[in-house]
N, C-alpha and C positions, 0 to 999 in steps of 0.2 A: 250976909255972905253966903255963898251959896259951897256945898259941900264936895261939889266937884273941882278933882281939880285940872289946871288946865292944860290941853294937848301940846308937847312939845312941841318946840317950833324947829322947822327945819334949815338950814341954813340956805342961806339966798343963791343961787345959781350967778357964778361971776360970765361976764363975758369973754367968749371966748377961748374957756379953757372945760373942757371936757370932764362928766363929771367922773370920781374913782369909784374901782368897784373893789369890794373887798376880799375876791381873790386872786385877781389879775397880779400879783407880785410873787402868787406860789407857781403859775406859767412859768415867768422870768428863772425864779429861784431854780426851778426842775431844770431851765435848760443849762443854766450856769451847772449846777453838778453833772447834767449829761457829760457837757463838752470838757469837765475837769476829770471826769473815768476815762474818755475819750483819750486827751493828753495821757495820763497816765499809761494807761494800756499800749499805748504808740510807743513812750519811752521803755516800756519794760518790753517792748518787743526789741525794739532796735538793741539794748541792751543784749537779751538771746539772740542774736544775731551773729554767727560768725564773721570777722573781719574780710574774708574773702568776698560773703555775699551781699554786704554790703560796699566794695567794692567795684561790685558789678552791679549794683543797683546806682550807684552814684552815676557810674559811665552810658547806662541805659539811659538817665532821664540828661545827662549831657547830650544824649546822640549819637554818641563816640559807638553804637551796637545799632547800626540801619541794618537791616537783613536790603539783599538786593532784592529788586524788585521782581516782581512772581519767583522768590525763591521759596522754598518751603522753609529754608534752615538759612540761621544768620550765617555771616563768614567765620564768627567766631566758635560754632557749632562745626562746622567744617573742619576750624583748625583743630580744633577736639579730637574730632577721630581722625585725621591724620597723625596728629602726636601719638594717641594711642596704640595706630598701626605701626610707628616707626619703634615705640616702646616694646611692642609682642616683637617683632625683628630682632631688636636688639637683646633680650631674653633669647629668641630663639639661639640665636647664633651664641651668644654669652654658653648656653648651655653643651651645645655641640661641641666649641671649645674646651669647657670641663673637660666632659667626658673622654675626648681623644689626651687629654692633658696627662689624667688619670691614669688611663693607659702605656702611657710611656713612660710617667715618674716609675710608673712599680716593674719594668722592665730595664736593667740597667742598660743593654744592649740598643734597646729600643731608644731611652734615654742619649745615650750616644751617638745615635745616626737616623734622629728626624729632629723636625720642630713643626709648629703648629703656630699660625698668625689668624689677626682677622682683621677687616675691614669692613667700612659699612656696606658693603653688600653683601659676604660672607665670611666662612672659615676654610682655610688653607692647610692641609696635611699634607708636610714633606716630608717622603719616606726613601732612603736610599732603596737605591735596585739591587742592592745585595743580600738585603732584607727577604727579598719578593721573590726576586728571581734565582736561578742556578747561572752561575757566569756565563755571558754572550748568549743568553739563549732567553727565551718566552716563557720558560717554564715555572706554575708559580710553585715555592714554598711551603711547608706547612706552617710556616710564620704565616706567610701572605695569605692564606688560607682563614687564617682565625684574625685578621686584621681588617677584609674584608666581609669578613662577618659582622664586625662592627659597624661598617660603613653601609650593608644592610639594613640592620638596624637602625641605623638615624635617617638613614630613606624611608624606612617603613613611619619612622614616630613622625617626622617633622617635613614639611612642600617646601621642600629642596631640590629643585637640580645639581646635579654633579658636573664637575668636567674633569677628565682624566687626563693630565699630560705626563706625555712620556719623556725623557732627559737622556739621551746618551752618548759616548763618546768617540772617536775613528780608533782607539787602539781596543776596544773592547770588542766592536763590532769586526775587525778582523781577525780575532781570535776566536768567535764563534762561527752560525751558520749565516747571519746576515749580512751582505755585502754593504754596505753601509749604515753611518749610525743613526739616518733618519729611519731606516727600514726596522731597526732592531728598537727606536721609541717606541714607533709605532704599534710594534705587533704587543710589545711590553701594557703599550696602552690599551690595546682593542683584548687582548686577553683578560686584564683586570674589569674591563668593562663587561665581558662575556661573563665571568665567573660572577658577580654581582648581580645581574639578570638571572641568571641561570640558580643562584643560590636563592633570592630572594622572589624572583617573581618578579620584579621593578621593569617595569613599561622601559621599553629601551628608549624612548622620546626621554626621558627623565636624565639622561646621560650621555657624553660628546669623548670621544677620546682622538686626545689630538697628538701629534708626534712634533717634536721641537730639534728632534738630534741634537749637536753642540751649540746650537746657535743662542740658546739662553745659558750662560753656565752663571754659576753662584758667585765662583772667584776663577780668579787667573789659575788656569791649571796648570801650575808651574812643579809639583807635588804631586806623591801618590794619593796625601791628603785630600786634597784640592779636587786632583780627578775623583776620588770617588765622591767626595759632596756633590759633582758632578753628577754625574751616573744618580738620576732620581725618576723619582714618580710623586707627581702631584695629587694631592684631590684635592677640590676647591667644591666646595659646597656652597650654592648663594642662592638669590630669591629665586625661582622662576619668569618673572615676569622683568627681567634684566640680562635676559639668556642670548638677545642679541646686541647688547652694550661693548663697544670699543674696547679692544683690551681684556676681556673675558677667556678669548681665546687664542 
């Protein structure tokens, strides 16, 4: 016998099936843990996700977010900053309202003969003309004086137009120098408008004074009461870009 021994033998090649290589299963292995980091990491995303932006990622790949065609911004980008702008509005006017609010709780007088409203276009201060003015006459006040100082002031802070209406009545306007009581709103109106130009500097385009005489009254002026709720002056504060809207004036 001879001392050699003999060379393994190799296994026969079957037909048909391709022979293995012995690391062709650590390829496999590598992608199966890619794609399981993969999974993983998508879940722990969506997990830090907040519920909202996940929301609008559902609606994105629904379709339900098409931006119009050549638009730079979807519609719901649009709605964004319109809600936005009607939000600063509503702050704006919110604050105005404090402010004049403020102003009359800490005066009892004051308290007594105005009120303060607002709507979504602005804020409305109504100030008796006994406040403002010296009976039947134009003349203002040193109330109206430091009142209007305020109404400055929220011209200067916040893009506001004003409108000034004036309110008066036929027994007041023939006790003064006005022969009528559209005459005597009026001039009531255009002098508070003067003094507020004149104190602050405010572009006269910024402000409208319009006379109403009796033709708007509060209540039946059946009443000394009555008639002086009457006898007023408005300021209506609202957007600028509403300045020709129905009912404004």
């Amino acid at each position: 016998m001879s001392g050699k021994k003999p060379a393994p033998r190799k296994p026969p090649k079957l037909p048909g099936f391709p022979q293995a290589h012995g690391s062709s299963w650590k390829v496999a292995y590598a992608d199966f843990v890619t794609a399981m980091m993969a999974f993983f990491l998508l879940m722990w995303i969506i997990n830090m996700t907040p519920p909202a932006t996940l929301k609008q990622l559902e609606q994105y790949f629904q379709g339900e977010l098409k931006p119009a065609q050549g638009a730079l911004f979807s519609p719901d980008a649009n709605e964004r900053q319109h809600t936005a702008a009607l939000n600063r509005d509503d702050a704006m006017r919110y604050a105005i309202a404090v402010r004049f609010k403020k102003i009359i709780t800490e005066d009892p007088y004051l308290k007594n003969s105005s009120g303060i409203s607002s709507d979504d276009v602005g804020v409305l201060l109504r100030l008796q003309s006994g406040m403002l003015f010296t009976p039947g006459s134009a003349e203002l006040t040193e109330t109206a004086k430091r009142l209007l100082a305020e109404v400055v002031d929220v011209l200067k802070t916040y893009n506001v137009a004003l409108v000034i209406r004036g309110h008066a009545d036929a027994a007041e306007a023939v006790k003064g120098l006005y022969p009528s009581n559209w005459e005597l709103s009026g001039a009531r109106a255009a002098a508070a408008a003067r003094a507020i130009i004149a104190m602050g500097g405010i572009q006269a385009g910024r402000i409208r004074a319009v006379a109403y005489g009796d033709s708007r009254p509060l209540m039946p002026d059946f009443s000394p009461e009555a008639a002086s709720a009457n006898r007023r002056v408005e300021f209506y504060f609202h957007r600028p870009d509403v300045a020709g809207s129905q009912g404004l004036y």
